[in-house]
PAZAPA-4460 file (N, C-alpha, C; in steps of 0.05 Angstrom, whole numbers, plus 32768, in hexadecimal, padded with zeros to 4 digits):
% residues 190
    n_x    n_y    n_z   ca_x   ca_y   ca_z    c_x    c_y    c_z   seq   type   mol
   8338   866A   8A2F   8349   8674   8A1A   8361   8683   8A26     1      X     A
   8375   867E   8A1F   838B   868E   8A2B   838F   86A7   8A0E     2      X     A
   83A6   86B6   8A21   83A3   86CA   8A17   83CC   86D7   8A12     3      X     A
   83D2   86DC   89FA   83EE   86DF   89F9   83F8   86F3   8A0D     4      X     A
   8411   86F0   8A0F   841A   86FC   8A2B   8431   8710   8A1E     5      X     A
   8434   870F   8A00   8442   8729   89F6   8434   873C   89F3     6      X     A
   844C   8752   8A02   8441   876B   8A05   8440   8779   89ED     7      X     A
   8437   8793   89ED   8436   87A8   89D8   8450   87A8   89D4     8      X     A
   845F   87BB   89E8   8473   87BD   89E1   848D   87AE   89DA     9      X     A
   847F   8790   89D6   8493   8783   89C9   8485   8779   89AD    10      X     A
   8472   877D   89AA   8468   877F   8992   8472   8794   8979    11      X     A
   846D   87B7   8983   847A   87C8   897E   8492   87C1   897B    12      X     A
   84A7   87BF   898C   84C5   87AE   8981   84C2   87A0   896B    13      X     A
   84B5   878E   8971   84B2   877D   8950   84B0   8786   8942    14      X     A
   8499   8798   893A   8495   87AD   8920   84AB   87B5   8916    15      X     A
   84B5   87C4   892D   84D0   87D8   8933   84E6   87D1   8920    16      X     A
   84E7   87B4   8924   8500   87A9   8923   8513   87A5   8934    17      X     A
   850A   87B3   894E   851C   87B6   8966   8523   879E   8973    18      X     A
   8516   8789   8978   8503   8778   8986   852A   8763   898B    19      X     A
   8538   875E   896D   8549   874C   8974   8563   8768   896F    20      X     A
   8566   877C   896C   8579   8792   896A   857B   879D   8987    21      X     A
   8591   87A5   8996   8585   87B8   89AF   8597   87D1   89A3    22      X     A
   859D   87D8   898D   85B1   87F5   8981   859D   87F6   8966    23      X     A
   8593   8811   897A   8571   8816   8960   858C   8826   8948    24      X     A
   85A3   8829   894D   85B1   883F   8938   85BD   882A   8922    25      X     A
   85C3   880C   8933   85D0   87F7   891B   85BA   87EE   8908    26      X     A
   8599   87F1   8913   858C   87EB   8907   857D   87F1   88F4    27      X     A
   857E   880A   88FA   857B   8825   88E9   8592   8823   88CA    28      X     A
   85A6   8824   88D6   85C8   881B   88C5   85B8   880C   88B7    29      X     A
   85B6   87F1   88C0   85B2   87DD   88B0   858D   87D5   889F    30      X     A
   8584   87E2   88A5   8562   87E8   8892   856E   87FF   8877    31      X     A
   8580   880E   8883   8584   8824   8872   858D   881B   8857    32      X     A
   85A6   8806   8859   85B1   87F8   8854   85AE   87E5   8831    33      X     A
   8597   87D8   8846   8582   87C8   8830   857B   87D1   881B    34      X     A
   8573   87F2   8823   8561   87F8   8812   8571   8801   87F7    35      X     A
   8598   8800   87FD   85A4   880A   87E7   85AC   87F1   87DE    36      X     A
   85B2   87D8   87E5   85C8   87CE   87E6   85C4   87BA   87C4    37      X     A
   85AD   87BF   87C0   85A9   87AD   87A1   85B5   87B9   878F    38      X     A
   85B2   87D7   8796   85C9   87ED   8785   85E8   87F4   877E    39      X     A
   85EF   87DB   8791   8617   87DA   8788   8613   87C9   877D    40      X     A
   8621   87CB   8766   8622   87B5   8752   8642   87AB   875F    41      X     A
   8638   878D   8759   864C   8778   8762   865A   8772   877B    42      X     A
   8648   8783   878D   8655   8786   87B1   865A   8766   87B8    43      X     A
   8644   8751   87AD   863F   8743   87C0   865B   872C   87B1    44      X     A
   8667   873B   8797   8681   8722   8790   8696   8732   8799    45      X     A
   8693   874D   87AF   86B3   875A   87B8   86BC   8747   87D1    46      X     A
   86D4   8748   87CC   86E4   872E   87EC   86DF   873B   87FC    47      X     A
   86DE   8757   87F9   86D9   876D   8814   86C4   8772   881A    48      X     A
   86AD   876C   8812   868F   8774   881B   868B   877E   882F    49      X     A
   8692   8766   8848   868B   8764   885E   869E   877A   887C    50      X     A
   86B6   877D   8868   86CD   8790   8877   86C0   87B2   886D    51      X     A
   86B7   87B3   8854   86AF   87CE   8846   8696   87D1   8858    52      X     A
   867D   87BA   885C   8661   87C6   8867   8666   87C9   8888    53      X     A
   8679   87BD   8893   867C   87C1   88B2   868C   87DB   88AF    54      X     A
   869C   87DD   88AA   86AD   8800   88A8   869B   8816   889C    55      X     A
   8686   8817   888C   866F   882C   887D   865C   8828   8898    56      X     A
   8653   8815   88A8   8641   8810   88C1   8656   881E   88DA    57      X     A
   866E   881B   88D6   8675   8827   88ED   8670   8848   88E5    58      X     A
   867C   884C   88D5   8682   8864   88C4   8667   887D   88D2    59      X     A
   864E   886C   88C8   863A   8876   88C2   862F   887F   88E3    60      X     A
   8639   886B   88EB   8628   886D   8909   863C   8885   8923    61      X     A
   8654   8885   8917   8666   889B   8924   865A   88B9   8913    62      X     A
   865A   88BC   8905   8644   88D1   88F7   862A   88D6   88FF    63      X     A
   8621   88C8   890D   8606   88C4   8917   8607   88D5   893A    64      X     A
   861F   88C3   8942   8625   88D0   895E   862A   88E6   895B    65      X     A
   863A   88F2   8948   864A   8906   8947   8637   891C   8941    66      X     A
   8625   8918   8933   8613   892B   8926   85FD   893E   893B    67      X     A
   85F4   8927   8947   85E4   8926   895A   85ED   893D   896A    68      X     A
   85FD   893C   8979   8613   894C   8987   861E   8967   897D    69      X     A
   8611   896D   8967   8624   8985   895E   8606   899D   8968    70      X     A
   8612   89AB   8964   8603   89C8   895C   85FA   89D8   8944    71      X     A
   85E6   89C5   893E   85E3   89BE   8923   85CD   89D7   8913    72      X     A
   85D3   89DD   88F9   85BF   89F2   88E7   85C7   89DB   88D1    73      X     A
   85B0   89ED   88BF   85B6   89E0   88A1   85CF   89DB   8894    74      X     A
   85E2   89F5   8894   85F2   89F6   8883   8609   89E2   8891    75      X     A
   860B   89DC   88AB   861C   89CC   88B7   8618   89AD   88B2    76      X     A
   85FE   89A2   88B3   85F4   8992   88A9   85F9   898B   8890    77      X     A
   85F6   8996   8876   85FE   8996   885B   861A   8989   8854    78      X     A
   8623   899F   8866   8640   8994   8868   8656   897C   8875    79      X     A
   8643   8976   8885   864E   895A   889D   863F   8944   8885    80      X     A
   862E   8946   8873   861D   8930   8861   8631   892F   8856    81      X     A
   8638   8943   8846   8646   8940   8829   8665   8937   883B    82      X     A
   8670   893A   884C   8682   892B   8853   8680   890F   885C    83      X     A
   8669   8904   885D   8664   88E4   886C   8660   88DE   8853    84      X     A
   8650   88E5   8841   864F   88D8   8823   8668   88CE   8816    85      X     A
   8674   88E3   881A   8696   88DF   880F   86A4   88CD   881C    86      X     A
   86A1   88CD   8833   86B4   88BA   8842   86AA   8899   8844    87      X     A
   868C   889D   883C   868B   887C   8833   868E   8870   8817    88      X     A
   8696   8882   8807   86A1   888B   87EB   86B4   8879   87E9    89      X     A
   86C2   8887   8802   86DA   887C   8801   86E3   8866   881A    90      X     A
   86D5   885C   8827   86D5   883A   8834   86D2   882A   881A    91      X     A
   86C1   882D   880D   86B9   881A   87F8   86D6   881A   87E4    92      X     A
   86E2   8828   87DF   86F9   882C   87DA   86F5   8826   87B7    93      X     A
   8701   8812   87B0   86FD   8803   8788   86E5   8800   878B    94      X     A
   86D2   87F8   879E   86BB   87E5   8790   86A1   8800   878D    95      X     A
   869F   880D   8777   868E   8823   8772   8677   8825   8786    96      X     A
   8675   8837   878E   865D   884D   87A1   865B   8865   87A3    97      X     A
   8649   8870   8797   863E   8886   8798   8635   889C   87A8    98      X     A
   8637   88B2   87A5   862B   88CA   87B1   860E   88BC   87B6    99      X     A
   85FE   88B5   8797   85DC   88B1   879F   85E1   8892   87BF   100      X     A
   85F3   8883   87B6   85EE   8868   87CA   85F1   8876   87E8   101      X     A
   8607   888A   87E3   860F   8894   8805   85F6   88A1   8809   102      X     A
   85EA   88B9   87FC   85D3   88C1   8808   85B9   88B7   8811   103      X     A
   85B7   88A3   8800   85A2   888D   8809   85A3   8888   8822   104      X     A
   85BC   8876   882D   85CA   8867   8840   85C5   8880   8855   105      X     A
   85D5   8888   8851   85D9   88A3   886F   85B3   88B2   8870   106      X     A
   85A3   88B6   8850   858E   88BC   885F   8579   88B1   8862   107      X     A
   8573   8898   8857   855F   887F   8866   8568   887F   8887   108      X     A
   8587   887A   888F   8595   886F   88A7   857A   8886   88BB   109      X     A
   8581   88A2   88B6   8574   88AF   88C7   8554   88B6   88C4   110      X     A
   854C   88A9   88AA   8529   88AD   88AC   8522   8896   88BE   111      X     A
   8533   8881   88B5   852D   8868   88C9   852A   886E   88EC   112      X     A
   8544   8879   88F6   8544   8883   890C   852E   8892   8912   113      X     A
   8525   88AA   8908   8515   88B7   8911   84F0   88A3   8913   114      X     A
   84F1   8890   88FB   84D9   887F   8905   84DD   886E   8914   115      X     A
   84FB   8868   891D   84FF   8857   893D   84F5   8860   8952   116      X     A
   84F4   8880   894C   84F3   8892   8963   850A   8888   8976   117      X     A
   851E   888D   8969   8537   889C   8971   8545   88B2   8979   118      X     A
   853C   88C0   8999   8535   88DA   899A   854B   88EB   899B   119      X     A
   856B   88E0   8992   857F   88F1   8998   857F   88FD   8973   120      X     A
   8570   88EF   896A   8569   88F8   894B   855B   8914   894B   121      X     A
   854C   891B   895F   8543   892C   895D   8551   894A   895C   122      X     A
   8570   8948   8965   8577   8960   8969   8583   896A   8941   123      X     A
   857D   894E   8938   8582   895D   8912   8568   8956   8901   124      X     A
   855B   895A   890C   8542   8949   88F6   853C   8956   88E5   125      X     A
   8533   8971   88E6   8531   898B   88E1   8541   8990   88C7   126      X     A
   855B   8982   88C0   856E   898D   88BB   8579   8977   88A1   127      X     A
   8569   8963   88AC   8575   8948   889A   8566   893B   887A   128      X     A
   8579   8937   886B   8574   8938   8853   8557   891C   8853   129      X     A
   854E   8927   8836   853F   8910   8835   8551   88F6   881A   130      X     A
   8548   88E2   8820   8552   88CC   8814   854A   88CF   87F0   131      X     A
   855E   88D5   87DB   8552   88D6   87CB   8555   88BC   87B8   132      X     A
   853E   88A8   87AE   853A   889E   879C   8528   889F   8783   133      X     A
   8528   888B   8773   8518   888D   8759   84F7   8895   8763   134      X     A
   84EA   8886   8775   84D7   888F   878C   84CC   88AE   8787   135      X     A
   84E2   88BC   8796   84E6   88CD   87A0   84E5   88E6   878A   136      X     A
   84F5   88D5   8775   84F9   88F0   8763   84E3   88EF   874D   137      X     A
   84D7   88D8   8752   84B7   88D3   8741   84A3   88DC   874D   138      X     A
   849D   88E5   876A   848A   88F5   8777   848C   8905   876E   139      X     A
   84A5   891E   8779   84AC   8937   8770   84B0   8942   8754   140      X     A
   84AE   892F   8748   84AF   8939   8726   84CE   8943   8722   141      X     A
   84E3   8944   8730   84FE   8958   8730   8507   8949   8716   142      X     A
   850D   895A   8705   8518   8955   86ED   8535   895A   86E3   143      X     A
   8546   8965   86F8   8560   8973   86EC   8576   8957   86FD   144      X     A
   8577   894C   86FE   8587   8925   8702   8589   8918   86EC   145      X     A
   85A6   8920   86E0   859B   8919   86C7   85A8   88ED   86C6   146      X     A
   85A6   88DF   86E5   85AE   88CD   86E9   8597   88BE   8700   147      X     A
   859C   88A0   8700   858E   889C   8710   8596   88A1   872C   148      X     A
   8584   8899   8743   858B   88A6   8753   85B3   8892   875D   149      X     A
   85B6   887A   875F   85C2   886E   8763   85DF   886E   875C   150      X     A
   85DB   887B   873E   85F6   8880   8731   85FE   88A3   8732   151      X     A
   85E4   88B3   8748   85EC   88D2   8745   8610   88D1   8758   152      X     A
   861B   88D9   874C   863D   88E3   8759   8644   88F3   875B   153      X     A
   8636   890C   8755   8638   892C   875A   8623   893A   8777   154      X     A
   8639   893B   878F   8630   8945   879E   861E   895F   8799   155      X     A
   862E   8977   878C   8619   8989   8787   85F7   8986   8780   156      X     A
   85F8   8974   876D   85E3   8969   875C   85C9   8965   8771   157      X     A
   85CD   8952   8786   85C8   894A   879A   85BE   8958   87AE   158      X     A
   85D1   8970   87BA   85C4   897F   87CA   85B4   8993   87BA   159      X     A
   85BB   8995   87A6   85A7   89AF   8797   8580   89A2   8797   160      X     A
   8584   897E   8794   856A   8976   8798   855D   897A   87B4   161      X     A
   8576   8977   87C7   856E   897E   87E6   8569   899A   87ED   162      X     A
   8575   89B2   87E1   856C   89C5   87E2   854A   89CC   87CF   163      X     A
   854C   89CD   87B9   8530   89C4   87B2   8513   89C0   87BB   164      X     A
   851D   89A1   87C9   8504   899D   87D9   8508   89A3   87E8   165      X     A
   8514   89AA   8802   8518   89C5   8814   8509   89D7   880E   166      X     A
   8505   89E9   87F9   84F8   89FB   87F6   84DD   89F1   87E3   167      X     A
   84D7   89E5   87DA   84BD   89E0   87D1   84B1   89D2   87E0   168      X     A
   84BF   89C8   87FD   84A9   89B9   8814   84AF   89CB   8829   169      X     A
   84AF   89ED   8827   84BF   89FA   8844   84B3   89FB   8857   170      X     A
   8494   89EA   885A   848A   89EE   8870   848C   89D7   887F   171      X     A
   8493   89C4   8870   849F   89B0   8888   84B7   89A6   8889   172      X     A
   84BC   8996   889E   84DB   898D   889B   84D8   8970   888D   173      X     A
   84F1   896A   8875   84F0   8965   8865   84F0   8948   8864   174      X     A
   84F8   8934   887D   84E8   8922   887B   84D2   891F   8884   175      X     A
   84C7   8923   8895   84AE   892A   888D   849E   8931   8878   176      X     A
   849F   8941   8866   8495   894B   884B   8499   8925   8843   177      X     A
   84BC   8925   883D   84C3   8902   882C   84AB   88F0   8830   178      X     A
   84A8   88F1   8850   849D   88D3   8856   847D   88D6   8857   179      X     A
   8475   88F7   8853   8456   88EF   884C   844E   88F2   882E   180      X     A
   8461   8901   881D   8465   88F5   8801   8463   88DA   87FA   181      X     A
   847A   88D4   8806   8477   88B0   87FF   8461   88A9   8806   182      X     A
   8455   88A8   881D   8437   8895   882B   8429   889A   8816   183      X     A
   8421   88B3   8808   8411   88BE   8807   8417   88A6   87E2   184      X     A
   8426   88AF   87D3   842F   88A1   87BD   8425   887C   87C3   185      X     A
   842B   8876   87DC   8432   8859   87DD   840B   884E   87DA   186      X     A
   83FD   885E   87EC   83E9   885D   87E6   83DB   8865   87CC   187      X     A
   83DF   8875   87C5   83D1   886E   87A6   83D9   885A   8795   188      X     A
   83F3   8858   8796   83FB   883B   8788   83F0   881D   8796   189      X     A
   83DB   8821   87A6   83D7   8800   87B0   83B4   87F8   879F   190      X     A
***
């Protein structure tokens, strides 16, 4: 009997998603991506689609470098978000996107990373929002959104949820808290 000659670690890749990507940050970009993209209405009849999602992928991934690199606390953090939110606000330019789509986008991009184990992630992890959807706001019971998450357009609105669970999960860092919420949800729903 023979015996396959792929390794673990290209197995793991596979899982990964790594396996045909060698930029764990485009891939990250682009999983993050997915998980909004049913949520622009009519993206896929704009002439520009493809000029808008490569300039929001560049956008996103110079934010990524940039972030990494800083000297980072909360309140600096807060504020480099709410400026990348805006600025893919405004790539998308006419074709409507949201505060809720940007936060998705920018914070799937880095939960993803961090389950790449993407270790230059580690110098904000601490620090980084969690991804909020319908999901999300159906675990936590948070009741003061008075929109779904997709159409929220009030930055304040937004971080006041990230502050929130900040403090009703203060003993851990907050994705973390997100992603064993979710498991924890995904499993009882099976």
């Amino acid at each position: 009997m023979r015996k396959s000659v792929i390794t673990t670690e290209e197995k793991n890749k596979w899982w990964n998603g790594t396996l045909f990507e060698d930029d764990v940050v485009e891939l990250a970009i682009g999983k993050a991506y997915r998980d909004l993209m049913r949520t622009i209405r009519g993206f896929a009849s704009n002439k520009n689609n493809n000029v808008i999602k490569t300039n929001a992928r560049e956008s996103i991934k110079k934010y990524i470098e940039y972030i990494v690199e800083c000297n980072m606390n909360q309140e600096l953090f807060d504020k480099l978000h709410r400026e990348q939110c805006y600025k893919l606000i405004e790539i998308f330019g006419e074709q409507e996107f949201t505060i809720g789509q940007a936060q998705k986008w920018i914070n799937m991009t880095f939960k993803n990373l961090h389950l790449l184990e993407y270790s230059r992630i580690d110098a904000v992890y601490e620090y980084c929002h969690i991804p909020i959807d319908s999901y999300m706001l159906s675990i936590t019971k948070y009741s003061k959104l008075n929109t779904s998450w997709s159409k929220l357009d009030n930055y304040d609105d937004y971080l006041e949820y990230q502050k929130w669970f900040r403090e009703k999960y203060k003993d851990e860092i907050p994705l973390d808290a997100e992603f064993r919420l979710w498991l924890e949800e995904v499993k009882k729903r099976k």
